[in-house]
N, C-alpha and C positions, 0 to 999 in steps of 0.2 A: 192384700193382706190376708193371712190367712185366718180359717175360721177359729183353729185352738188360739193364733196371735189376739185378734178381735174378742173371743168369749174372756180370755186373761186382761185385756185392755178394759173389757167392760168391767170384769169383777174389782180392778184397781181402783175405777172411778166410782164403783158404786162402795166400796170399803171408804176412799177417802172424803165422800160426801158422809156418809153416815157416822163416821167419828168426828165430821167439824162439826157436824148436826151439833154434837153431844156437848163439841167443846164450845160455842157459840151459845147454847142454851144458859149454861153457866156465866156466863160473859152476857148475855141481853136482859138476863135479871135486873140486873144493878139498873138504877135508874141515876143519870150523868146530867140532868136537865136543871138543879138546881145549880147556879153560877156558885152563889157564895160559896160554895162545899169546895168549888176547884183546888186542888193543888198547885203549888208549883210545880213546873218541870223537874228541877232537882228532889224535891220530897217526892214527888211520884216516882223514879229513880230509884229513892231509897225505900219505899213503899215496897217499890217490885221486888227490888234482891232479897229485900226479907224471906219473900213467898217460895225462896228457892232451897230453903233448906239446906244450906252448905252444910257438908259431913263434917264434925269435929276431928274426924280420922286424918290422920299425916298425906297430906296431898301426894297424890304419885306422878312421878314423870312419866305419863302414857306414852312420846317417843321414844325414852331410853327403853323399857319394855319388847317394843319391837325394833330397838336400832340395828340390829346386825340386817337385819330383811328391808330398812328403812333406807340403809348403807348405798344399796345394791338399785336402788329405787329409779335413778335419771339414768345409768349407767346402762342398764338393762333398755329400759326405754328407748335410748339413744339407737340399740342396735337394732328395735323391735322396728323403729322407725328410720334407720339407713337403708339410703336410697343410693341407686349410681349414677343420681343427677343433682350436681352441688348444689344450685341454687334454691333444689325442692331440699335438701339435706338439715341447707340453714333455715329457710322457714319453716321444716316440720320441729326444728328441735329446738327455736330459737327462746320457749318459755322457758326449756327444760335445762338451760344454760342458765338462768338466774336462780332458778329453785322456787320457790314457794310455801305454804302452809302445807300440803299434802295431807290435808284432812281427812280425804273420802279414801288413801290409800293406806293410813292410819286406822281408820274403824274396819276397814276391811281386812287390815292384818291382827288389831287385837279381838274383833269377833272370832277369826280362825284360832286363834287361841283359846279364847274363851267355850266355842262349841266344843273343843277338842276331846275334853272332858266328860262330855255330853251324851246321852243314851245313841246310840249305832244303828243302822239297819246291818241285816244278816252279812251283806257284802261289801267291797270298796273298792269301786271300778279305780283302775287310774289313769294318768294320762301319757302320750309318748310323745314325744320328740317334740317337746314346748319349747325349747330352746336352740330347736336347730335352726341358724339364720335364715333369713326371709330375702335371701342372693338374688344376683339375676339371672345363675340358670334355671334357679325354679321358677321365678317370675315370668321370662321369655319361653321355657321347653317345657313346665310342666313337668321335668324330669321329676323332681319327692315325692309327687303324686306313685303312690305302691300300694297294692293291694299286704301290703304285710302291715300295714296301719291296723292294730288292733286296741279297742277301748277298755281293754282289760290284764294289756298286755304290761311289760315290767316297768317302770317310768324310764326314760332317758335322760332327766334332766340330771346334769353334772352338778347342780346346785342341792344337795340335799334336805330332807327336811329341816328346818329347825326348831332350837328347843327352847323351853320357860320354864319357868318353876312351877312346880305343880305338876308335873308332866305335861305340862301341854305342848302342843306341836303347830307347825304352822308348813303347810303340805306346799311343795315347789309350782302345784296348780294354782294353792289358792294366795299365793305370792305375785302368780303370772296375772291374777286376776286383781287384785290392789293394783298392779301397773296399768290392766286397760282401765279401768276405775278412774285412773287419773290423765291418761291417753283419750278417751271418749270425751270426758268434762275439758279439755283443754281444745278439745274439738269443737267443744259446742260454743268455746271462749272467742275461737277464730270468726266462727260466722257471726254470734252475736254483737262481736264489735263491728264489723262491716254493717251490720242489719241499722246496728242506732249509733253509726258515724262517730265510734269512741276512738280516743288518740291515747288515752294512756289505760298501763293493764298491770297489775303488780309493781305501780310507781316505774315505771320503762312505758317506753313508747308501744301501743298495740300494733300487731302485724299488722294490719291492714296500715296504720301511720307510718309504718317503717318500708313495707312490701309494697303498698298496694294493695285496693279490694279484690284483684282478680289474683294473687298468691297467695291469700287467705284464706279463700275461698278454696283454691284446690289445695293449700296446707289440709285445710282442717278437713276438707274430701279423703286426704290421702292420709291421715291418720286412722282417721274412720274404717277404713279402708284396712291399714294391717291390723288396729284392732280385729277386726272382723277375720282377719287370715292367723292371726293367736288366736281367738277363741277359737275356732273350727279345732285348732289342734290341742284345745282342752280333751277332746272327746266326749261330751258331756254334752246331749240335747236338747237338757232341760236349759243348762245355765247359758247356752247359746239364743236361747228362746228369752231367757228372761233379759240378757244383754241388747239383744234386737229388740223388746220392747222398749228399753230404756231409749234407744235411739230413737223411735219412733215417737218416744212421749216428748223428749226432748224437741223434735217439730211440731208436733201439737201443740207443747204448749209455747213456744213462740209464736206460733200462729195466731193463736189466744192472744197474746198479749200485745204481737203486729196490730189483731183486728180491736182487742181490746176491747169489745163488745158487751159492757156492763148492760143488763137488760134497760134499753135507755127507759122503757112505759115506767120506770122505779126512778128515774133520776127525771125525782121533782121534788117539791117542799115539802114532802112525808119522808127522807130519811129513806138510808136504805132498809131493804129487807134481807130473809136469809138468802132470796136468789141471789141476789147480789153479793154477799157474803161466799155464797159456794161457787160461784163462778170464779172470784178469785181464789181460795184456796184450791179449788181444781185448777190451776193455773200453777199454781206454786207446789201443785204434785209433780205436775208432769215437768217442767222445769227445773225444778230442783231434788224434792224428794223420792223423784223412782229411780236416781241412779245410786242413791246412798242406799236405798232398800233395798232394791234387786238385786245391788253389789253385797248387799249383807244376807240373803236369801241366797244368792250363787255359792258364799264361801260355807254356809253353811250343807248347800247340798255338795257340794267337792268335798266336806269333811266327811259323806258319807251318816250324817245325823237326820233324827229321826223327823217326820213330816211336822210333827210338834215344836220342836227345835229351829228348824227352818221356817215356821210361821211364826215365832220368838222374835230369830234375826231379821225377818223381815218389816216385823212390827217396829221392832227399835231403831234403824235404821229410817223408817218413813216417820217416825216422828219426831227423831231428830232433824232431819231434813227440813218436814215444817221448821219449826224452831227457827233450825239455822238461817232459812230465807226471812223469819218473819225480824229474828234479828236485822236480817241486813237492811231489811228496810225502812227499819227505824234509824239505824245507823248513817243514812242516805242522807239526812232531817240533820243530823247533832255532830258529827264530824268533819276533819279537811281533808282535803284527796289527797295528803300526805299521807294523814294517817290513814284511809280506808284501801289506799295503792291504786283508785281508781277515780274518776269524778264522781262528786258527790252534788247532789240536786236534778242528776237526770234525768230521773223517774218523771217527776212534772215538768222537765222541760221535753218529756220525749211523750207529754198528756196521759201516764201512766198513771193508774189510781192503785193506790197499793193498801195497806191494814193503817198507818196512821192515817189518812186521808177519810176512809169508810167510816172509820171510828167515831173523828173530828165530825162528817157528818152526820152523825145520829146527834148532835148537841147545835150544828148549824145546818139550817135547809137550805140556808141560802149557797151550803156548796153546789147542790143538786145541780141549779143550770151551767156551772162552771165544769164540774164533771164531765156533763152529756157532750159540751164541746169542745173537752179535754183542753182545759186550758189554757185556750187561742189566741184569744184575745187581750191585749196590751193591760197589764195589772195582776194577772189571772195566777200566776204560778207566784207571785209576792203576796195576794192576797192569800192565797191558798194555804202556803206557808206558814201564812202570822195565825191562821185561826186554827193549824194544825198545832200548832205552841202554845194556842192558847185554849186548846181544848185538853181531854183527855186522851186521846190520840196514841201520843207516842207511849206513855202511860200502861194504855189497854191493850196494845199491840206486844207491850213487854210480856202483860202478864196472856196474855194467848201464846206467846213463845214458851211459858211457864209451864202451861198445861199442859202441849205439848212436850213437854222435857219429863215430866212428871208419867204421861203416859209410855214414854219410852223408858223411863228408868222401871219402872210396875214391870215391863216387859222383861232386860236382859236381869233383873233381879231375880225371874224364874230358873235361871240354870247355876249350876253347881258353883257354889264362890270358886272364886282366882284372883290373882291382881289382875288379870288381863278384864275380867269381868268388873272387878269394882275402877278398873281406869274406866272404861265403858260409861260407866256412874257419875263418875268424878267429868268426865268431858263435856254430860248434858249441861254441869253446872258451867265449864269454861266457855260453851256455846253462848250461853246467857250474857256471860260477862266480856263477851269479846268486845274491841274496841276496832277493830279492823277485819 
C-alpha cells in the first residue's frame, strides 16, 4: 500500500471515529436502565420518525431528476463489463439484468448536479475516451495503450453533458463514475455472499447459488477489474486514488467483520464501552460508507469544485452511508426477506454484533457472554433476539441513524439551493424510512 493510500486510509479512520465519538456522546447520556420507562417497539418507531423532521415542502422525485443519465445506467454497464467469454458475460452482468435500487448511482448523479453550481477551481481537466469499449484487441495487444492519451485533452465521449434546471450539468465523467459506484458495490455483493453462504440477493438467487462460489468469486474479481480499467480512463489521479481506497476499505472492513473482533476484555457484565462502539462503526465505514463518500468526493472533484465543496460531498455522502447501514440493520430484526430482497436474521446467525444488539446490551449484561461467543450456542440468537425487542435496541439504533442524517443534511445544505441539492435532503429522510 502506498504511503499517500495509508496517510488517506488513516485520516478516514480517524475522521470517522471522532464524529461517532460526537454522535455516541449524545446517545450515552440518556440513561435506558429504568425498565418501566420502556417503550413499545411500535411507539419507539414512532418516537424516532418524529426526530426526522420531514420537510413540509412537496416531496421531489429524486429519480425522475436524473432519469435521462439513470436511463443509460445497466446499459452502459453491460458494455463496461462485456467480455468475449459467455459464461464470464452472464455472471458479470447477471444483477445488472434485474435492476435494483441504484442508490449510490443516484447520490452520485444528483451531487454532480448539485456541486455544478458550486465555487470552480481556475481549471477543468477532462476526460478521453471513457467510452471507447474495453474489446479484446485492447485486452490481448495493448493496442489503445498511445501516448496521445492526454488529461486535459477534448472529451471523447459521444454521450454529452447533461442538463437540469438551474443550470446544473452532470459531466459524461462524472456519469462514468455513478456507473463504477454501482459496478464496485455489486462487486463487493458477489464475494460477500460467497464469504457468509447467502442464496438469495435482490429477492433472485445470489451468484454464488445460481454460479457456484468459484464464478462469483472471479465475477466479482472481473468487475473489479474493468472498474479499475474505466477509472484509469477518467484521467483523474486523485479520483483514482480515492476509488482504490474504497476498494481497499471494502476488504478491511469485511475482514473486520469475518474476524469480528469486539474488544472481547469489554464483553462482560459491565456493558459495552465506546471501544466497542467504535470498533463497529469503523466497520460500518469501511463497508459501507467509504464507497458512498468517496463516490461523492470523486464527482465532486470531476466537477472541477473547490477543496471546500469536495469536503461538503464527502461529508454527506459518509454520513449517509452511516445511516443507511445502521438502517439496514435494524431492518435485519423487523422485516421478511421478501420484503428486505435478501435473508433477514443473518447477522446473528453468522454471530454478527451489530447497533441493535450493543444497544440491547447496555440495558442487559447478561448479553456480554453471548456476544464474546458470538452466539454459538443452542438458545443464543432466539435469546438474543427477544431481549433485542425487548430493549431499547432497535429504537436507539434508529435514532443514531437520525443523527447521522441530520449531520449530512447540516452538510449538502452548505452549497447553493437546487432541486438536485434539496432531493439530497429529502433522501436522508427516505433512508430513514426505508422498509427494504
Amino acid at each position: 500500500m502506498s504511503y499517500i493510500l495509508s496517510k488517506s486510509i488513516s485520516r478516514i479512520s480517524l475522521n470517522i471515529r471522532s464524529h461517532s465519538s460526537r454522535s455516541l456522546i449524545s446517545i450515552k447520556q440518556r440513561s435506558f436502565n429504568n425498565k418501566s420507562t420502556k417503550l413499545a417497539w411500535s411507539e419507539a418507531v414512532q418516537k424516532a420518525e418524529t426526530l426526522v423532521n420531514p420537510t413540509s415542502k412537496p416531496l421531489i422525485d429524486f429519480k425522475q431528476i436524473v432519469q435521462d443519465d439513470l436511463s443509460l445506467l445497466n446499459q452502459n454497464i453491460k458494455e463496461i463489463l462485456s467480455s468475449g467469454h459467455p459464461v464470464l458475460n452472464t455472471v458479470a452482468q447477471y444483477h445488472f439484468n434485474v435492476g435494483g435500487k441504484h442508490i449510490r448511482p443516484i447520490i452520485v448523479l444528483l451531487l454532480s448536479q448539485a456541486t455544478s453550481i458550486a465555487a470552480k477551481k481556475a481549471e477543468n481537466p477532462t476526460s478521453v475516451d471513457i467510452d471507447q469499449p474495453i474489446d479484446q484487441k485492447f485486452t490481448l495487444n495493448g493496442s489503445r495503450w498511445k501516448d496521445d492519451y492526454n488529461a486535459h485533452g477534448k472529451p471523447n465521449s459521444e454521450q454529452l453533458a447533461s442538463k437540469c434546471s438551474e443550470g446544473c450539468t452532470i459531466l459524461p465523467s462524472q456519469r462514468r463514475l455513478a456507473e463504477l459506484a454501482e459496478v464496485i458495490h455489486t462487486a463487493s455483493l458477489f464475494h460477500d455472499d460467497v464469504i457468509d453462504n447467502s442464496d438469495l440477493r435482490r429477492n433472485i438467487p445470489s451468484v454464488n447459488a445460481q454460479f457456484g462460489n468459484k464464478m462469483a468469486i472471479l465475477g466479482g474479481d472481473f468487475l473489479l477489474a474493468r472498474a479499475s480499467v474505466s477509472l484509469a480512463r477518467l484521467r483523474n489521479v486523485q479520483v483514482v486514488e480515492l476509488m482504490s481506497t474504497v476498494i481497499a476499505n471494502l476488504v478491511e472492513g469485511e475482514l473486520l467483520q469475518i474476524k469480528d473482533a469486539l474488544p472481547t476484555e469489554h464483553c462482560d457484565t459491565n456493558g459495552p464501552n465506546d471501544q466497542v462502539f467504535e470498533y463497529y462503526l469503523e466497520k460500518t465505514y469501511l463497508k459501507t460508507a467509504s464507497l458512498i463518500a468517496n463516490s461523492c468526493r470523486g464527482a465532486a472533484v470531476l466537477g472541477n469544485t473547490t477543496d471546500e465543496i469536495s469536503e461538503i460531498a464527502y461529508e454527506y455522502g459518509k454520513n449517509l452511508g452511516m445511516a443507511f447501514q445502521l438502517i439496514d440493520d435494524m431492518l435485519d430484526f423487523v422485516v421478511s426477506a421478501d420484503e428486505f430482497g435478501k435473508p433477514v436474521g443473518a447477522d446473528l446467525e453468522l454471530g454478527l454484533t451489530t447497533a441493535p444488539v450493543l444497544f440491547a446490551w447496555q440495558e442487559f449484561p447478561e448479553l456480554g457472554p453471548m456476544i464474546k461467543r458470538k452466539f454459538s450456542e443452542p438458545g443464543d440468537v432466539e435469546k438474543v433476539r427477544d431481549l433485542v425487542f425487548e430493549s431499547q435496541g432497535l429504537h436507539r439504533t434508529k435514532e443514531l441513524a437520525i443523527n447521522y442524517c441530520k449531520l449530512a443534511t447540516g452538510a449538502i445544505s452548505k452549497l447553493p439551493y437546487s432541486e438536485s441539492r434539496e432531493a439530497l435532503i429529502q433522501l436522508c429522510e427516505k433512508v430513514i424510512e426505508r422498509k427494504r
